[in-house]
C-alpha positions as CSV (number, residue, x, y, z in Angstrom):
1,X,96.8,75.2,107.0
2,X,99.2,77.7,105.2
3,X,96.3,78.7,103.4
4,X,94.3,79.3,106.0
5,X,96.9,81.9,107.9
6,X,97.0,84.0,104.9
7,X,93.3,83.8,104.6
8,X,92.8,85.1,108.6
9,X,95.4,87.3,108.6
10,X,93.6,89.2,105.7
11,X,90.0,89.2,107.2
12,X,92.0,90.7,110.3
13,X,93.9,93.3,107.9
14,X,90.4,94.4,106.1
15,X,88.7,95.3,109.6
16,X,91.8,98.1,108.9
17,X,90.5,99.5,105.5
18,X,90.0,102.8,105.5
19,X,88.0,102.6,102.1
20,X,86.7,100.1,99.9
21,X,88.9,99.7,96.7
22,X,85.9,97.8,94.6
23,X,86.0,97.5,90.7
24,X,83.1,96.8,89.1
25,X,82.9,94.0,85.7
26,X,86.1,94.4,83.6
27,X,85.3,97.7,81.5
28,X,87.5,100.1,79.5
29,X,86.7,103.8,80.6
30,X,88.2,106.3,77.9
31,X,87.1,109.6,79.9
32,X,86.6,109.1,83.7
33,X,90.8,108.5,84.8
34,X,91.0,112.2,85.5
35,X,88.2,112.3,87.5
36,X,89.2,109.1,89.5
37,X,92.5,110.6,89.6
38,X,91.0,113.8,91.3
39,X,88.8,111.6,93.6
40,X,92.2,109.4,94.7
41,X,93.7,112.5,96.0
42,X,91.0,112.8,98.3
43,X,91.1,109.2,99.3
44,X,95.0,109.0,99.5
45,X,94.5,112.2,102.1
46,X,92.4,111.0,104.2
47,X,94.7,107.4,104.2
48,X,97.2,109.4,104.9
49,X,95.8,110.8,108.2
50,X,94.1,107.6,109.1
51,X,97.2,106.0,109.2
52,X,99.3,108.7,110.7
53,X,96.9,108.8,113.3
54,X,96.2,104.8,113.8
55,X,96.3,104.0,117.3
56,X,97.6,100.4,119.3
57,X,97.8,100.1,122.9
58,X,100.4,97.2,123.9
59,X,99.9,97.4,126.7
60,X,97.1,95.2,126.4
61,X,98.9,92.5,125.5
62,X,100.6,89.8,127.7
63,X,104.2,90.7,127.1
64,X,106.6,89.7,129.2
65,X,108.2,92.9,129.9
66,X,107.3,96.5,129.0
67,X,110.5,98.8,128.5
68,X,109.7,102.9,127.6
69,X,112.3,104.9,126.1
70,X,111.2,108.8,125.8
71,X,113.6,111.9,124.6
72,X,113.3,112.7,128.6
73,X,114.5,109.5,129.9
74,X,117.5,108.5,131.8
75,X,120.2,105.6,130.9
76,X,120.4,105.5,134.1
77,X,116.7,104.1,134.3
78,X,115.9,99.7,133.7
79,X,113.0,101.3,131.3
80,X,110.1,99.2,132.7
81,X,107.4,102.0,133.1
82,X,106.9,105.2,131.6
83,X,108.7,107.5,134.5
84,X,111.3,104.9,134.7
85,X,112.2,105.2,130.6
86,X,115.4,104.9,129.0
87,X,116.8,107.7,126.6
88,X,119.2,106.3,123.8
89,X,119.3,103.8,121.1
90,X,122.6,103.2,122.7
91,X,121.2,102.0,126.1
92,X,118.3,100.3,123.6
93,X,121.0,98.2,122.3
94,X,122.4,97.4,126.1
95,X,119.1,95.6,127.2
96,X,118.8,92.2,127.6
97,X,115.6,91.8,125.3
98,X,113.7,88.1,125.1
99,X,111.2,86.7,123.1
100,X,108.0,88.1,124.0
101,X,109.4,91.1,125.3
102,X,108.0,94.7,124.3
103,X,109.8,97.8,123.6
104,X,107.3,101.2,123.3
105,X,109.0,104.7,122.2
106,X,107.1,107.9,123.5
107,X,105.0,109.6,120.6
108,X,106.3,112.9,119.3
109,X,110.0,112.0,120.3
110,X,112.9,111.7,117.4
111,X,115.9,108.9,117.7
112,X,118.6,109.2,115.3
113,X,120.5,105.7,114.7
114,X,119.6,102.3,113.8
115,X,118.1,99.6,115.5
116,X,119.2,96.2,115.5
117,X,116.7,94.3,116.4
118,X,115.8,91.3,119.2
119,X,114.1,88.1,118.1
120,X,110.5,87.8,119.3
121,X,110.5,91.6,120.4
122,X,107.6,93.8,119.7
123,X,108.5,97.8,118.7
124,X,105.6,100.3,119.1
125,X,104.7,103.7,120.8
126,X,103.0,104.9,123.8
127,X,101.4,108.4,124.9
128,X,100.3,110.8,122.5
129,X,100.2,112.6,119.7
130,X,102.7,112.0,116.1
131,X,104.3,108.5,116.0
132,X,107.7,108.0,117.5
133,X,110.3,109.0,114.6
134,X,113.3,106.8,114.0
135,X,115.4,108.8,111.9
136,X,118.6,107.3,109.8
137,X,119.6,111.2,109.9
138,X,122.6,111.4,112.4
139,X,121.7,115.2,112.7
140,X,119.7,117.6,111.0
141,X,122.7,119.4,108.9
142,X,120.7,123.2,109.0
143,X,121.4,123.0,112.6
144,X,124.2,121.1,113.5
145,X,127.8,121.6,111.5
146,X,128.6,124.4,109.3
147,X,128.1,124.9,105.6
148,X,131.4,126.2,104.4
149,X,131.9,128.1,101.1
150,X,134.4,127.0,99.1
151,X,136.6,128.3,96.2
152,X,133.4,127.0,93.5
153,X,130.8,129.4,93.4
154,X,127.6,128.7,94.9
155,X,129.5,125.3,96.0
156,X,129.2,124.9,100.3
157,X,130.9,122.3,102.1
158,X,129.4,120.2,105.1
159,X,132.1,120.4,107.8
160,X,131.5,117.5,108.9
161,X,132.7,114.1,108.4
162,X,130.4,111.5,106.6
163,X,132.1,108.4,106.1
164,X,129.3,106.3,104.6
165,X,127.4,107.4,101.6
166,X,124.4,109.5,101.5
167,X,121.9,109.0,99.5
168,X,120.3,112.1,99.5
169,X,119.6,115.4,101.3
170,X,116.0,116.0,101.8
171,X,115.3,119.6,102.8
172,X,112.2,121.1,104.6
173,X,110.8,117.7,105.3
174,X,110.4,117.1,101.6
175,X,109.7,120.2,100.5
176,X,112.7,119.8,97.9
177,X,115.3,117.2,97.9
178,X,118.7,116.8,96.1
179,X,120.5,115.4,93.2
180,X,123.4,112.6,93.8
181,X,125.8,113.3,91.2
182,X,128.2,110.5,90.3
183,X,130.5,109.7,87.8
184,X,130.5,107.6,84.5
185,X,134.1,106.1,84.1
186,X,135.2,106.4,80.2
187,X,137.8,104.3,78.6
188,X,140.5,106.9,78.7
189,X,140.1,107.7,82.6
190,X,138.1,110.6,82.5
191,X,134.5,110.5,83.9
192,X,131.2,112.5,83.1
193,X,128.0,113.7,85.1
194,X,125.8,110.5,85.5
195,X,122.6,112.7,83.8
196,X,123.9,115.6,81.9
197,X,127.3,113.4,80.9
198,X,129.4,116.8,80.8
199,X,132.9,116.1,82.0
200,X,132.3,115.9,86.1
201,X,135.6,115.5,88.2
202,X,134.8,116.7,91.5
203,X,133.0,119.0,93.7
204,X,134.4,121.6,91.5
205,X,132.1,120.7,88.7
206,X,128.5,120.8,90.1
207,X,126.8,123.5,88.6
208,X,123.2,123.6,89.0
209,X,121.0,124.2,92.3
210,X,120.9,121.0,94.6
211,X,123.1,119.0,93.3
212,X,125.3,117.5,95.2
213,X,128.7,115.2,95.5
214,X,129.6,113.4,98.0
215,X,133.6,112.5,98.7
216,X,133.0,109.2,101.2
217,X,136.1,107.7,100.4
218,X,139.1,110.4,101.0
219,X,138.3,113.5,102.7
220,X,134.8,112.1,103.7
221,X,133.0,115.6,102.8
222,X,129.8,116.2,101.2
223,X,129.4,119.4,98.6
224,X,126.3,120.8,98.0
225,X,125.4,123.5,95.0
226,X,122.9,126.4,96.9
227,X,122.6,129.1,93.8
228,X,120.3,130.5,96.8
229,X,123.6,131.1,99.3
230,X,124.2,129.2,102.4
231,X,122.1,125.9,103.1
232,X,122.0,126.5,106.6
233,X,120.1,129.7,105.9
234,X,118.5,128.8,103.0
235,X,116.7,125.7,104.9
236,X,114.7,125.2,108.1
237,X,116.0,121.5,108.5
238,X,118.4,119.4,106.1
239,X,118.2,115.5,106.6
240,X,121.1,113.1,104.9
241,X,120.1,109.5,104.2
242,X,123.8,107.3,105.2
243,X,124.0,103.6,103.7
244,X,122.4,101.3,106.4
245,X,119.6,99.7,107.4
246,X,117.6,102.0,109.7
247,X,116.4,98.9,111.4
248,X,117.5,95.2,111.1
249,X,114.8,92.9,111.2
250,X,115.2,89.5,113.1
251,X,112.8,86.2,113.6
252,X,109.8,87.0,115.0
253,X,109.8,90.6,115.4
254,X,106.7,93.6,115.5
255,X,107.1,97.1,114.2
256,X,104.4,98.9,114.9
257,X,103.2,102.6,114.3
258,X,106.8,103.8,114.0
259,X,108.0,106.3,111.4
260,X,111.1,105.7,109.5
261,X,112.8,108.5,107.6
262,X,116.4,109.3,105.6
263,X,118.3,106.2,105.6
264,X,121.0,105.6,102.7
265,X,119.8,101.3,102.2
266,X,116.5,100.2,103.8
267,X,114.0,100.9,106.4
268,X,113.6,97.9,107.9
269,X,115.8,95.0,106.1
270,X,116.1,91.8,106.7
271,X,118.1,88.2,105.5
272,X,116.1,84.9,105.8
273,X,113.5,85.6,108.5
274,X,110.1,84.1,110.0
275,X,107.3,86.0,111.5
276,X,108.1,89.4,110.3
277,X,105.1,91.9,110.8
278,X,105.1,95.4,110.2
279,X,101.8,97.4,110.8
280,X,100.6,100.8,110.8
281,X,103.9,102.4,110.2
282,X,105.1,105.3,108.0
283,X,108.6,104.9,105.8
284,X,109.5,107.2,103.8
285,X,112.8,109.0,102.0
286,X,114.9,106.0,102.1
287,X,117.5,104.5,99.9
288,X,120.0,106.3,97.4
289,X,123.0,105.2,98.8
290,X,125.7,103.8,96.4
291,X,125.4,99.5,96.6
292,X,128.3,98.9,94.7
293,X,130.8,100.8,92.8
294,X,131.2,98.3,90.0
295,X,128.3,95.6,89.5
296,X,126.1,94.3,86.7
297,X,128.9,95.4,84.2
298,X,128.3,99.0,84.5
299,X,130.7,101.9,84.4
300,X,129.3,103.9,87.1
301,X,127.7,103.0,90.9
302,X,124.7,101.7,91.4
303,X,122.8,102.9,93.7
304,X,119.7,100.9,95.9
305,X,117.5,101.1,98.9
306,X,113.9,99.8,99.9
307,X,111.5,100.9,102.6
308,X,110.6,97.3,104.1
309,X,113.0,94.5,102.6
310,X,113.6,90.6,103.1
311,X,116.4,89.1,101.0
312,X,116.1,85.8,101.1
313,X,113.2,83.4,102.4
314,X,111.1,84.1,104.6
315,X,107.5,82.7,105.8
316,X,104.5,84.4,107.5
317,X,105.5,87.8,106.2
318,X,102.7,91.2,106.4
319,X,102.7,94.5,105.9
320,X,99.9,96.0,106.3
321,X,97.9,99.7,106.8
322,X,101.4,101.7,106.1
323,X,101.6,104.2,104.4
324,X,105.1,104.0,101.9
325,X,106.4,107.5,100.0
326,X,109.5,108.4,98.6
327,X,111.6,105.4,98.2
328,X,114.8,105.1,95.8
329,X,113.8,101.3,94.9
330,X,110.9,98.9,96.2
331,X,108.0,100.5,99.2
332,X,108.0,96.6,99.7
333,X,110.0,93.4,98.7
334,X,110.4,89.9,99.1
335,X,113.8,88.8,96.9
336,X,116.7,87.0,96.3
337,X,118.7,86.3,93.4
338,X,118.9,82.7,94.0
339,X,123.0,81.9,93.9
340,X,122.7,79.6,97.1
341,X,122.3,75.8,96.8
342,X,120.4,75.7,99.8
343,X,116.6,75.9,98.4
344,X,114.5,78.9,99.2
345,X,111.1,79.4,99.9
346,X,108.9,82.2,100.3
347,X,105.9,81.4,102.0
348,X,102.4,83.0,103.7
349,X,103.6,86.7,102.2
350,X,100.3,89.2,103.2
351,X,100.9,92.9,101.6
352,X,97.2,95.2,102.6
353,X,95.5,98.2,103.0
354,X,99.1,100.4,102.1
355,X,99.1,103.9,100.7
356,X,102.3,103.4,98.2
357,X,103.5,107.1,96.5
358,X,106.4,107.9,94.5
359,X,108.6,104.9,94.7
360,X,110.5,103.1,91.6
361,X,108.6,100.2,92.8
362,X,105.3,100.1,94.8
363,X,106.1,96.0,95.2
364,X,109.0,93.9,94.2
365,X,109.4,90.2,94.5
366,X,111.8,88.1,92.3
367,X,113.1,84.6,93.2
368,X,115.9,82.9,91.4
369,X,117.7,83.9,88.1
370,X,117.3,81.4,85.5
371,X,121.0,80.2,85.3
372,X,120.2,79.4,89.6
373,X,119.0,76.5,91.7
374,X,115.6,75.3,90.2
375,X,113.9,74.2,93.0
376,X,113.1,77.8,94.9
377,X,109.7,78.4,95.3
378,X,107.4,80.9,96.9
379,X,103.9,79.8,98.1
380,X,100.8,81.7,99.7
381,X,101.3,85.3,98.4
382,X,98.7,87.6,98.6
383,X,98.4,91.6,97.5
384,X,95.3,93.2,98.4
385,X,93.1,96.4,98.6
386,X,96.4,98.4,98.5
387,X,96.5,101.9,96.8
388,X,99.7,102.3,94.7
389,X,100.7,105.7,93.0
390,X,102.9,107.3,90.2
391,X,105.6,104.5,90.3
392,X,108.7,106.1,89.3
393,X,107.7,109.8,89.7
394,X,109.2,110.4,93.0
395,X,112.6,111.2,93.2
396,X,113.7,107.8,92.3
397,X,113.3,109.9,88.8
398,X,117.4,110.8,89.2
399,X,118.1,107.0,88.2
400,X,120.3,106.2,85.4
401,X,118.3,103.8,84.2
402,X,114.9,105.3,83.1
403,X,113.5,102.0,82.2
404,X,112.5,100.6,85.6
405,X,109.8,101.7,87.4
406,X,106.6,99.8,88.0
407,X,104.1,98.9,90.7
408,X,104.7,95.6,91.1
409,X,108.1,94.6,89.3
410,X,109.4,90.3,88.8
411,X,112.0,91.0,86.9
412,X,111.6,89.3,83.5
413,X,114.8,87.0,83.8
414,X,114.1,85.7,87.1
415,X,112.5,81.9,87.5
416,X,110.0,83.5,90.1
417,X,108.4,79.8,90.6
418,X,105.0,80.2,92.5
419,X,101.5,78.4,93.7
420,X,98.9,80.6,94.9
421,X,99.9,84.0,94.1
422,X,97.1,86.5,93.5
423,X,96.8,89.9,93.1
424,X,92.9,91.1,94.2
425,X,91.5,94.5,94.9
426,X,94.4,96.7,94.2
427,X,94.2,100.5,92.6
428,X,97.5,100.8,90.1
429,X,97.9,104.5,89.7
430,X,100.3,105.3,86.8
431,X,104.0,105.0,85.8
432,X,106.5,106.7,83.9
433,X,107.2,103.1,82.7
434,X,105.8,99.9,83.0
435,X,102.1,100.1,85.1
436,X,103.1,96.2,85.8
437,X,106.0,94.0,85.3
438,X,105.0,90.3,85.9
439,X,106.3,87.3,84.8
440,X,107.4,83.7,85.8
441,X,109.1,81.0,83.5
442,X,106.5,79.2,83.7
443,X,102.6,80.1,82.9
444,X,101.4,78.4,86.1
445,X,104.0,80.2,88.1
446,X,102.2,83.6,87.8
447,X,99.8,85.3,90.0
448,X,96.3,85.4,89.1
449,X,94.8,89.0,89.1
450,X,91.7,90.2,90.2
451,X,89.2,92.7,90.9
452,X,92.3,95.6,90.4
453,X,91.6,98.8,89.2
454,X,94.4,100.2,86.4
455,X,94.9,104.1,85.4
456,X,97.5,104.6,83.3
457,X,98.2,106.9,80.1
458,X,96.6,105.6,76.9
459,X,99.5,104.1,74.3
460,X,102.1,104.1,77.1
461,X,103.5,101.0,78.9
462,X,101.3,98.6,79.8
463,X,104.4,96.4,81.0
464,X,106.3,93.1,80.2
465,X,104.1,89.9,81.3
466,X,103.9,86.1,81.2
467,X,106.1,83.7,80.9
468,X,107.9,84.8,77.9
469,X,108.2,88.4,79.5
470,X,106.0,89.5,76.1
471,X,105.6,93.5,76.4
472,X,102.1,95.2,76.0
473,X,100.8,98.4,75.6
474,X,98.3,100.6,77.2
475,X,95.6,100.4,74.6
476,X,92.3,99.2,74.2
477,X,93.9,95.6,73.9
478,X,95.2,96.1,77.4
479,X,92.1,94.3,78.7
480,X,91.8,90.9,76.7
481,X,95.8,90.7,77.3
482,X,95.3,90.8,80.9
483,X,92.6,88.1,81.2
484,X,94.2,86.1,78.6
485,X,97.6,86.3,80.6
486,X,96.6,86.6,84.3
487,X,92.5,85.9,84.1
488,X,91.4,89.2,85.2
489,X,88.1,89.2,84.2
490,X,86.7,92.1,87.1
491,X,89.5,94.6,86.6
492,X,88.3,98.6,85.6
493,X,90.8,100.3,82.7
494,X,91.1,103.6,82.9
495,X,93.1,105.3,80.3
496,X,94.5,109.0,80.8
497,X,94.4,110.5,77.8
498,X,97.3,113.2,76.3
């Protein structure tokens, strides 16, 4: 029966495809990666608008309720029909929602906030035009506030108070985007630039354009370097990514054809949740924001932040036709390190038809480190026709630790127990690091590959697989160690040559 929901969901998720991703027999091409490379652009454009564009009518369905929310509403208003809409977030949060209810935002309208959302409530769009934008941003800083120069050269202040963490500022709607500067703590007390390591002490120390530090514990201010003068006339629109979910998930909840931008943590996160759907949506900028301050034995702040998250189990989980750019960690993840004695299980997981660019990670999943409960398990995974591109080129590049990215990433010292886990019809597009990292304690635990299609640059990572977490490289090996590891037999290799 479990089975047989992943297997319907995914015939409903391929009637979405907007083009075939076939491989032909397994084969290693030496020259053709830079013409497929050329020919993905295309494809990823025209994904790109397909999705942007993708269209859902819930009004259709047999909701209980209907409730509208529009920029031109009234919180005066009960929401339940388009001339009767809401305005806020704030008045969102204020309706008594129930299972099966359905909340549609007007296309072409902005919210800034977050969303915490209702179990068994549907969130989509109505009218028009772009899809609604739910925006982590609390204001767009060219506009609002004042960029204030202080005694540093070329350093402005934002005069404005920003008690929680940004993770980045993202300037002309991605035309350019900032650098986080934090500190490395030495021995002796004094601290260094977290990429340059030259002594860095405070906002007096940033030196080169677009970097920037951000003071969230005692005056709350945020410094910005602009060699170029003021920000505010430097840049049409500046948008700051605070820590926080943009949206919290709950059981049995819809997102559909919203756009999620700038938040500091995740896009849409979730804990331990069933029946968590999220379909043609876009997510992109989010995560940056600093996790911790002292973790994993480090002596500086990690940072983190995915686009579509569930930590912890969590069964009858898709994602499908979105389209994923610009993420600080993981487009999408399943995970949970596993220190609970309560078992976990991961089950009926459907990730389709998504155009992933620019993250760390296109996909994550890890389930239980190895000194954890035993007994964890996930069960009915499947990744399919998905396009994935340049994992770790995006500006996830300004991590620490080079030695990350990937397009789909395990973990090598997690248990990542599994039974019917495969990996079919995919396009891996380059990586500064590992093109996959996959790997399981056991053999039988790992996902069997198929059909995929891998472009990556010759004699570079190929990744760490299997069940010893055994590292490969991107040679003409690479294709006997995948079908001696995973049993692709199907898969195209495509090598980009230096």
């Amino acid at each position: 029966m479990l089975f047989k929901f992943i297997r319907s969901v995914y015939t409903a998720a391929t009637m979405f495809a907007m083009v075939a991703l076939v491989a032909p027999s397994c084969s290693s091409q030496h020259n053709s990666a830079e013409k497929r490379i050329v020919s993905l652009d295309k494809q990823a454009e025209k994904l790109k608008k397909e999705i942007r564009n993708a269209q859902s009518d819930m009004t259709k369905k047999n909701f209980s309720a209907i409730y509208y929310i529009s920029a031109e509403g009234n919180d005066l208003n009960d929401g339940l029909a388009p001339d009767r809409a809401i305005k806020s977030l704030q008045r969102l949060a204020e309706l008594d929602l129930k299972p099966n209810d359905c909340v549609l935002f007007r296309r072409g309208d902005i919210w800034r906030g977050r969303i915490k959302a209702k179990s068994g409530v549907t969130y989509s769009a109505f009218g028009k035009g772009e899809k609604p934008r739910i925006y982590g941003s609390p204001y767009d800083a060219a506009k609002v506030g004042k960029w204030i120069e202080t005694d540093t050269k070329n350093v402005y202040m934002y005069d404005g108070e920003l008690a929680s963490d940004v993770g980045t500022l993202v300037f002309n709607e991605g035309e350019s985007h900032a650098f986080k500067v934090m500190m490395i703590r030495q021995t002796d007390g004094s601290t260094l630039h977290i990429e340059t390591r030259e002594p860095f002490a405070s906002y007096r120390d940033l030196k080169r354009d677009l970097e920037f530090y951000h003071d969230y514990k005692s005056q709350k201010r945020l410094y910005l370097c602009s060699t170029e003068g003021n920000p505010a006339e430097r840049f049409s629109s500046i948008e700051l990514s605070p820590r926080g979910n943009i949206i919290q998930a709950a059981n049995n909840t819809t997102f559909d054809n919203l756009c999620i931008k700038y938040g500091g943590s995740h896009g849409i996160g979730s804990g331990t949740v069933k029946n968590l759907t999220v379909t043609n949506c876009e997510l992109g900028w989010i995560g940056g924001s600093i996790q911790s301050e002292d973790i994993f034995g480090r002596n500086h702040p990690t940072r983190f932040g995915n686009a579509i998250e569930i930590y912890g189990g969590c069964e009858n989980f898709l994602v499908s036709n979105c389209y994923i750019y610009q993420v600080y960690d993981a487009a999408i993840t399943h995970q949970h390190q596993g220190d609970t004695d309560e078992t976990l299980v991961m089950k009926n997981v459907l990730y389709t038809n998504n155009l992933i660019e620019d993250c760390v990670y296109s996909i994550e999943y890890f389930l239980g480190r190895k000194d954890t409960n035993q007994s964890h398990y996930m069960e009915n995974i499947l990744v399919a026709n998905n396009l994935m591109r340049r994992a770790g080129y995006g500006w996830g590049k300004q991590r620490p630790d080079k030695e990350t990215p990937a397009h789909i990433k395990s973990w090598c010292h997690h248990i990542n127990r599994a039974t019917n886990f495969r990996v079919e019809n995919n396009i891996f597009d380059r990586s500064t690091h590992d093109l996959l990292n996959i790997a399981a304690a056991q053999k039988e635990w790992l996902p069997t590959l198929s059909e995929n299609t891998y472009i990556q640059h010759r004699d570079k990572k190929a990744g760490a697989w299997g069940s010893e977490g055994l590292r490969y490289v991107y040679d003409d090996t690479v294709t006997q160690s995948l079908k001696e590891v995973f049993g692709e037999t199907k898969g195209e290799i495509l090598f980009v040559e230096e």
